[in-house]
FIKOLZA-1660 file (N, C-alpha, C; in steps of 0.1 Angstrom, whole numbers, plus 5000, padded with zeros to 4 digits):
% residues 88
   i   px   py   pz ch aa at
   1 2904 3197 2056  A  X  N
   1 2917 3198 2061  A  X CA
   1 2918 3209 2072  A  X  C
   2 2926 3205 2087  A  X  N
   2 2929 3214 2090  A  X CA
   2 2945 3223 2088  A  X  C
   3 2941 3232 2091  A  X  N
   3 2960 3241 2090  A  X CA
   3 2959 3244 2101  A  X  C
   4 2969 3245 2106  A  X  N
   4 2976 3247 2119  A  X CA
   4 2989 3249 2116  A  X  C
   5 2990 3259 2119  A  X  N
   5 3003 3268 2126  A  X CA
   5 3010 3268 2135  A  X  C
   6 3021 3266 2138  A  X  N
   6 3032 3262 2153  A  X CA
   6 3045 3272 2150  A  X  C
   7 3046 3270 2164  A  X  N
   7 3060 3285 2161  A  X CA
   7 3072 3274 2155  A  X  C
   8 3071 3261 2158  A  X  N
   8 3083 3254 2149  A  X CA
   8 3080 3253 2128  A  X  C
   9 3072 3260 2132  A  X  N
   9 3074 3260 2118  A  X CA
   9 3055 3257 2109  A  X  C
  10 3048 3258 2093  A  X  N
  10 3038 3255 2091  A  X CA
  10 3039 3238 2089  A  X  C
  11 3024 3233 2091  A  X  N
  11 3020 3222 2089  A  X CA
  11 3005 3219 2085  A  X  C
  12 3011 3219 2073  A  X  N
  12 2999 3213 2063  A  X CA
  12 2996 3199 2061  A  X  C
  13 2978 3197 2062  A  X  N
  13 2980 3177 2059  A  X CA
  13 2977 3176 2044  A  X  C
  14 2978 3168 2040  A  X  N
  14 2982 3159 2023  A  X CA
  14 2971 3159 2018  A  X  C
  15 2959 3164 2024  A  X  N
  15 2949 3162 2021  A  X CA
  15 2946 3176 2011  A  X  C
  16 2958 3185 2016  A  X  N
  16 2951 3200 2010  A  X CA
  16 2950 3197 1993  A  X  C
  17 2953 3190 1986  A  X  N
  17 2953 3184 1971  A  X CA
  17 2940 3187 1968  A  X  C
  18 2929 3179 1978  A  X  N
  18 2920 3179 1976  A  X CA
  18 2907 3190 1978  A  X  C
  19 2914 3200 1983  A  X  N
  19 2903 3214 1989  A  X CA
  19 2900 3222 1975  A  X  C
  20 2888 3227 1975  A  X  N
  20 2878 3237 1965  A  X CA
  20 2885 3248 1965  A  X  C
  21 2880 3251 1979  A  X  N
  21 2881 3265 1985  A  X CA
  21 2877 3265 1998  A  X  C
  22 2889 3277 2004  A  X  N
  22 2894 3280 2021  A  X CA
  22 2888 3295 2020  A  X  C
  23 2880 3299 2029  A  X  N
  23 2878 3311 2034  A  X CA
  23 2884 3313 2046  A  X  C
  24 2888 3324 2045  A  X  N
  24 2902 3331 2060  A  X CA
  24 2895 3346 2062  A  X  C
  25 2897 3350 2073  A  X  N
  25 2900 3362 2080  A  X CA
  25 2908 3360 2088  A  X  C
  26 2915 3376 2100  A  X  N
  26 2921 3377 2105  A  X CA
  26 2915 3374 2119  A  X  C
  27 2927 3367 2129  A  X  N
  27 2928 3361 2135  A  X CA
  27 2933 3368 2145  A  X  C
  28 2937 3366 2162  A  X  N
  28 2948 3371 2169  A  X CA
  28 2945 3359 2183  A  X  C
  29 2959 3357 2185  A  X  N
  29 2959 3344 2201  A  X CA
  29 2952 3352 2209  A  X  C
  30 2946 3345 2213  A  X  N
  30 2934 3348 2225  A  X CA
  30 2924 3363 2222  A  X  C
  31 2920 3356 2213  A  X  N
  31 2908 3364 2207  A  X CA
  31 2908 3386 2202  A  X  C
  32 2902 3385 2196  A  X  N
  32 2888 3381 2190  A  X CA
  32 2891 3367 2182  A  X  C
  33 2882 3364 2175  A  X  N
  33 2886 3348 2168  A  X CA
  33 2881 3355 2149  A  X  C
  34 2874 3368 2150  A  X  N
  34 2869 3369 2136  A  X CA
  34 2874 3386 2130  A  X  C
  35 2885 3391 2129  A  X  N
  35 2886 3401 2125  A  X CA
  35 2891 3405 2110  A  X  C
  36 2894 3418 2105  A  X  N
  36 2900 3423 2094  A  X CA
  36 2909 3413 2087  A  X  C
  37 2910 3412 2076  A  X  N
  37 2925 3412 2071  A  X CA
  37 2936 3419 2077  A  X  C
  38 2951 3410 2082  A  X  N
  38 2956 3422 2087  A  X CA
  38 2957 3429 2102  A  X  C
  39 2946 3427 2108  A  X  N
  39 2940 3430 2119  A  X CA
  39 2948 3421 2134  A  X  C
  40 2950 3409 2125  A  X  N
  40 2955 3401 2134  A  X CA
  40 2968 3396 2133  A  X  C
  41 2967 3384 2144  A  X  N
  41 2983 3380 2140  A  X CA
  41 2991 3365 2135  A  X  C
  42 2977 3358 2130  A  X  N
  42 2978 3348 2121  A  X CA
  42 2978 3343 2110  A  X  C
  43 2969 3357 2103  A  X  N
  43 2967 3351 2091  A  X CA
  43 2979 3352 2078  A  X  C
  44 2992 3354 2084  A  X  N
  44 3002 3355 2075  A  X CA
  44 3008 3341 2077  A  X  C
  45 3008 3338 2084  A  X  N
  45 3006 3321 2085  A  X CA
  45 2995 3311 2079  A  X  C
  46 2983 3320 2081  A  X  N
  46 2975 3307 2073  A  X CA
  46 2973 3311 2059  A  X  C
  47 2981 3321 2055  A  X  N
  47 2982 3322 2040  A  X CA
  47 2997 3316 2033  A  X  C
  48 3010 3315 2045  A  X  N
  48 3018 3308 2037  A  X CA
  48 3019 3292 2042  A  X  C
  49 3011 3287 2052  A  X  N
  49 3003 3275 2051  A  X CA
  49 2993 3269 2040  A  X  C
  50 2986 3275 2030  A  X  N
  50 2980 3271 2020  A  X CA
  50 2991 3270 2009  A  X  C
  51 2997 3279 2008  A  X  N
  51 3006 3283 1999  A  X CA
  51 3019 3271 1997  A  X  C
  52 3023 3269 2011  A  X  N
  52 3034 3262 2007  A  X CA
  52 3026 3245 2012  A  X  C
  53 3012 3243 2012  A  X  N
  53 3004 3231 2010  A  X CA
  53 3001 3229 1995  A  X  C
  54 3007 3243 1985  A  X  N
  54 3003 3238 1970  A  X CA
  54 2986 3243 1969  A  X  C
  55 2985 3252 1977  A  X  N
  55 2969 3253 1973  A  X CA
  55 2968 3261 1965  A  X  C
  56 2960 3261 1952  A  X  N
  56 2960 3276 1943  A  X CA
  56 2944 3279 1937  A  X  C
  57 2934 3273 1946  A  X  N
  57 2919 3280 1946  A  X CA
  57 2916 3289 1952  A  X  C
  58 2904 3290 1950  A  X  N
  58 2899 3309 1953  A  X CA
  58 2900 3302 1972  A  X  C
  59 2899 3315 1971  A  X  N
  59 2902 3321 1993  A  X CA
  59 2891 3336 1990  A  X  C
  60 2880 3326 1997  A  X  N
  60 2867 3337 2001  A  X CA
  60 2873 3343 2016  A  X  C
  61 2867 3356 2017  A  X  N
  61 2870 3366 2028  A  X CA
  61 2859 3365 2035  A  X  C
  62 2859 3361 2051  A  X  N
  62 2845 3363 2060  A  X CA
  62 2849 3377 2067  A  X  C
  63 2838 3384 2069  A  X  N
  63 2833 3396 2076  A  X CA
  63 2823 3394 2081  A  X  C
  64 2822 3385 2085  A  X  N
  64 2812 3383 2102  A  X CA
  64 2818 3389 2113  A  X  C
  65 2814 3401 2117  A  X  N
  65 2819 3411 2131  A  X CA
  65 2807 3418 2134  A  X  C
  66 2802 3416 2150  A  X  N
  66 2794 3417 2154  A  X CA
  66 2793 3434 2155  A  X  C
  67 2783 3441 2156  A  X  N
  67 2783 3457 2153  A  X CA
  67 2794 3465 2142  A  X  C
  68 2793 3455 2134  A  X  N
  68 2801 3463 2121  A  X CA
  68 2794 3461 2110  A  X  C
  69 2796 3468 2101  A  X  N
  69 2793 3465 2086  A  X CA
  69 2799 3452 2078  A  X  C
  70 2792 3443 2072  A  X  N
  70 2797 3436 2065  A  X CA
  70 2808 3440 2054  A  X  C
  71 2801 3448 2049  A  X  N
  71 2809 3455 2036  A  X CA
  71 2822 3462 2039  A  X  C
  72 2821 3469 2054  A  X  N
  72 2831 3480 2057  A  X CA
  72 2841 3468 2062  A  X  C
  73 2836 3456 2067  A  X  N
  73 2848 3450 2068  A  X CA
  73 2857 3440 2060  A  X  C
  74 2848 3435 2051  A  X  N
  74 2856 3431 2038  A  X CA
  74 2862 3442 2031  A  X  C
  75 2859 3455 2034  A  X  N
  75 2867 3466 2020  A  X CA
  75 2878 3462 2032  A  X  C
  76 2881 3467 2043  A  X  N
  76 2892 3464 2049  A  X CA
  76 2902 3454 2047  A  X  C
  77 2895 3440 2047  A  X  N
  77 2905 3430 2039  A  X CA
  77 2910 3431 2032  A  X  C
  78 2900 3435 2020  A  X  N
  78 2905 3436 2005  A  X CA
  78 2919 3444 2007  A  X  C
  79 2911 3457 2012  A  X  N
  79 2928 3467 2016  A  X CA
  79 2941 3459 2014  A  X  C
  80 2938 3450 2031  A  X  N
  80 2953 3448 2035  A  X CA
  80 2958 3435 2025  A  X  C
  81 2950 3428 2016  A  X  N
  81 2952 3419 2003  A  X CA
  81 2959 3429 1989  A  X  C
  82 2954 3442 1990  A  X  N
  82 2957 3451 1980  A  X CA
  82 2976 3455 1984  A  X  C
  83 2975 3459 1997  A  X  N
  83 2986 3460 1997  A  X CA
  83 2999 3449 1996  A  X  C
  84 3002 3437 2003  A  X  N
  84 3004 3426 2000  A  X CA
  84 3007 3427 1983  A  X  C
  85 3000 3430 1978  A  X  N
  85 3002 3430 1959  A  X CA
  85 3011 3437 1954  A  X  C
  86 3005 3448 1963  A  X  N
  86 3015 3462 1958  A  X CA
  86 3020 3468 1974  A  X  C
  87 3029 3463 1976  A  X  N
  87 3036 3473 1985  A  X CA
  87 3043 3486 1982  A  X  C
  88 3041 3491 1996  A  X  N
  88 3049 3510 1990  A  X CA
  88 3063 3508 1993  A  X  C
% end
């Protein structure tokens, strides 16, 4: 399945019934195309895109960023997923 996002609004296809598991990172228009959780300006979209497609499997976190740490950039995600849970 693709998700896709439009400023009129999310569009999910029928197919999402059928998905395992979606891995996301953060996003932003006109690049970079692989950042933080949070970092960008889509992935609040492609999380209430899954969401209101009915999806409720695991969502693996990519930290592929070129001269960074793997680790230092999934703790980042996790962060801005931590907060999302618990806001101040």
């Amino acid at each position: 399945m693709t998700c896709r996002t439009t400023k009129s609004g999310n569009n999910a296809s029928p197919t999402s019934a059928i998905i395992s598991t979606v891995n996301v990172n953060g996003m932003r228009v006109g690049g970079p195309k692989i950042l933080s959780l949070g970092d960008g300006d889509l992935e609040m979209d492609m999380l209430n895109t899954l969401v209101d497609a009915g999806y409720m499997g695991p969502i693996g976190i990519l930290g592929l960023r070129e001269n960074r740490d793997a680790a230092e950039c999934l703790q980042e995600s996790l962060n801005w997923i931590e907060r999302l849970d618990h806001p101040r």
